[in-house]
N, C-alpha and C positions, 0 to 999 in steps of 0.2 A: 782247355781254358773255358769258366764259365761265360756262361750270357748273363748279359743285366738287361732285365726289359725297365722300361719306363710307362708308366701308365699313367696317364694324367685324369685328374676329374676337376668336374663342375662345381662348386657349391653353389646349393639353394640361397639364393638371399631372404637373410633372415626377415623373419615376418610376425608381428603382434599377432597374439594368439586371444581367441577371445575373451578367457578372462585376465589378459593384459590392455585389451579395449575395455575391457567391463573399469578397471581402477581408472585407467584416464579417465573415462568418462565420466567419473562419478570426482576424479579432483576437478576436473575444470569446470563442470555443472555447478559445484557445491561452492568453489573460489567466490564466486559473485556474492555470498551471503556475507561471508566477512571482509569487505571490498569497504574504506569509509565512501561516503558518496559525499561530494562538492553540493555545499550550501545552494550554488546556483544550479544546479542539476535537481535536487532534492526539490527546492522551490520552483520549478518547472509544473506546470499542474498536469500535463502529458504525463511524463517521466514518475511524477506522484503517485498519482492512478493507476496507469498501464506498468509501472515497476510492480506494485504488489502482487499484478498478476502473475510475475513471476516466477512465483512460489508454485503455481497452478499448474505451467506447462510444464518447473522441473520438474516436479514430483510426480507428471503425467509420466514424464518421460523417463524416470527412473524406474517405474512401477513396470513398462516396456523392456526394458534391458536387464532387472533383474531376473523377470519372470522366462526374460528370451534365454540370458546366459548366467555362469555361474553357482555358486552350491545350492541360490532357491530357485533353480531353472526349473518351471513346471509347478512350484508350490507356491500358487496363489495369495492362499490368506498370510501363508505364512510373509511372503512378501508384502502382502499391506499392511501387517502388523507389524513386522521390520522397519517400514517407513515410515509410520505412524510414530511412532518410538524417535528415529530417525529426527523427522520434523520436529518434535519437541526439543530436545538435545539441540539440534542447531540454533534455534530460537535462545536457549539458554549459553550456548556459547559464545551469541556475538554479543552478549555484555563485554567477553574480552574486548572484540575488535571497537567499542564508544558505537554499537549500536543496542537497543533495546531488544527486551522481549518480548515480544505480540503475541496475544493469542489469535489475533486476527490474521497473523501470516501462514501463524501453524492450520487453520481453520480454509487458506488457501492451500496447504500441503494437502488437505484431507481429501478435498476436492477433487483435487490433481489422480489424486491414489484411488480416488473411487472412479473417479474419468478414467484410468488406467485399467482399474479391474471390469470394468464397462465393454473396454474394445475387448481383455480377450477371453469375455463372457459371451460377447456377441457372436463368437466364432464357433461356440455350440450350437447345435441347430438347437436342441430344446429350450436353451436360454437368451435363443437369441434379440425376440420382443419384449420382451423382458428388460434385457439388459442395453437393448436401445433407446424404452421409454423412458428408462431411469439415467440413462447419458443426457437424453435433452433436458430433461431437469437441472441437471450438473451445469450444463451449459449456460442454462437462464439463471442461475445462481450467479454464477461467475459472470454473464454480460450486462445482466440487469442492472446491479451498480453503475455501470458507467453511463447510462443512458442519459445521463444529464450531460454528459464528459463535453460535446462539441459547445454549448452554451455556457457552462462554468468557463471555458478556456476563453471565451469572447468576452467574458465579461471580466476575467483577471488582466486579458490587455486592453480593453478600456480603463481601468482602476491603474493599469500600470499607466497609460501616458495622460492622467489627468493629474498625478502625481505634479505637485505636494498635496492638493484635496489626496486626502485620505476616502471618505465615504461622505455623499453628500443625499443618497437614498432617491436620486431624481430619475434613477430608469427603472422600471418596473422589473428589469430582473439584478437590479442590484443586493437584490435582499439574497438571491442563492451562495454572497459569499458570505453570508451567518448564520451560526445556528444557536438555537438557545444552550442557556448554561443555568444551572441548576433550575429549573424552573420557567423560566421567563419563557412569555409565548410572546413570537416577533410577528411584525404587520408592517407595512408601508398605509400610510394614513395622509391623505391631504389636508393641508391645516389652510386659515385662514389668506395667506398670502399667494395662495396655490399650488404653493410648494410642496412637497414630499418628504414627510423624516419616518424613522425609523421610530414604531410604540412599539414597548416593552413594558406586557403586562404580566401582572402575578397576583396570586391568592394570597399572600402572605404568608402563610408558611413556610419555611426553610430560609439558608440565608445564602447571599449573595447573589440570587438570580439578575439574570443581566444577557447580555450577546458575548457573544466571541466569533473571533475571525481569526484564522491563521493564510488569509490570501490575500491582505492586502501587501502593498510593494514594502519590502524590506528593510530597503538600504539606506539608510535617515541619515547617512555621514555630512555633516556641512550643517544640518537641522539641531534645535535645542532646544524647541517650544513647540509645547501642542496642544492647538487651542479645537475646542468643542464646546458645542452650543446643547442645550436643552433644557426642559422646559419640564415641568409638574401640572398636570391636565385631572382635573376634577374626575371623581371622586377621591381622589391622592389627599394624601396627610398633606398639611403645611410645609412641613420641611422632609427631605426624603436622603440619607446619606448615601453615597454615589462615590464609586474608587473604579477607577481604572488601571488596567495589570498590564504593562507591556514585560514581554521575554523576551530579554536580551541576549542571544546565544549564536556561537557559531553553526549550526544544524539542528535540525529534528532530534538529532539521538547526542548529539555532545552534550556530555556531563556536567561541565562549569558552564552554569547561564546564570543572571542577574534579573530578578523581577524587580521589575521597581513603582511602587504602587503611588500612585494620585487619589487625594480623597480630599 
């Protein structure tokens, strides 16, 4: 009569394999791009600022994981020039998702991609002063912008709880939430009363120089009227035509918005 042996085995539990970590990684990095973002999120001056840096550390850290794994494992340029490509394409895809296209975010991807090719240039010894003096560059690119960041944000929630004043020009870093527009050079100027307003001068050439502000408070739900003061200050013509432009929209990058001009 035969024998039946019985042999039992183990299996390994299954496990992601690098280039199945490499695709995750690159959908859930990438997710964030076409994500819409909430009006009050957007309108956050933190979240405005420190958001586009985020273009910076993904594409640092893409430039990391392709060059570590996958078919450009080990081919540098080729990887920066992949991502490079990359950044643009995504910038142009989120017109799908009601967001825009920036050159300024793609311009954070490059960053990102040259910070990447940076760390794993540093790790040659022939390249590696080289390629650390030009990281700190990279770095003061990317931090320098925000170096205003702790005082714009102090100055948006003051502007937020003096609300319904809109801008009254009375604290001297009130003027950081304008900038000029076509032209016009801004000042805080003390007038006769003691007071502080906001001059807006020009050459005369070109048209519609003026200020613009995208920080002041928002939400006018309950409001209909908006009243503003100013004044024609010598050498000025006699009469001077003057329109004001509010945007009316649900976010930064939503499509259907409403200008509705005052003149």
């Amino acid at each position: 009569m035969g024998r039946v042996t019985l042999v039992a085995t183990m299996r390994k539990p299954t496990r992601l394999r690098p280039p199945h970590l490499l695709a995750a990684a690159l959908i859930v990095l990438l997710v964030p791009l076409f994500v819409g973002i909430p009006i009050e999120l957007r309108k956050n001056v933190l979240i405005d600022s420190l958001g586009d840096r985020y273009h910076t550390v993904l594409f640092l850290t893409l430039t990391l994981l392709l060059h570590r794994w996958g078919p450009l494992a080990g081919k540098l340029w080729r990887v920066v020039a992949v991502l490079l490509v990359l950044g643009l394409a995504t910038e142009g895809l989120q017109i799908l998702a009601d967001r825009s296209f920036a050159l300024f975010d793609w311009y954070q991807d490059a960053l990102g991609v040259a910070l990447g090719a940076c760390i794993i240039l540093a790790r040659r010894p022939r390249l590696r002063w080289p390629a650390v003096a030009t990281a700190v560059i990279l770095v003061a690119l990317v931090v320098w912008p925000l170096r205003q960041l702790p005082r714009l944000a102090h100055e948006v929630e003051l502007q937020r709880r003096a609300f319904p004043m809109l801008a009254d020009f009375e604290r001297p870093g009130s003027l950081i939430l304008w900038r000029e527009h076509k032209g016009g050079l801004l000042s805080l100027v003390t007038v006769s009363t003691g007071s502080q307003v906001l001059q807006v001068d020009h050459d005369g050439e070109g048209e519609d120089p003026g200020a613009l502000s995208r920080r002041l408070p928002y939400d006018w739900q309950g409001y209909d009227r908006l009243r503003f003061e100013c004044r024609l200050v010598p050498p000025a013509p006699a009469e001077l035509r003057l329109g004001v432009w509010i945007e009316d929209r649900a976010g930064r990058y939503a499509r259907d918005y409403t200008i509705k001009l005052f003149t």
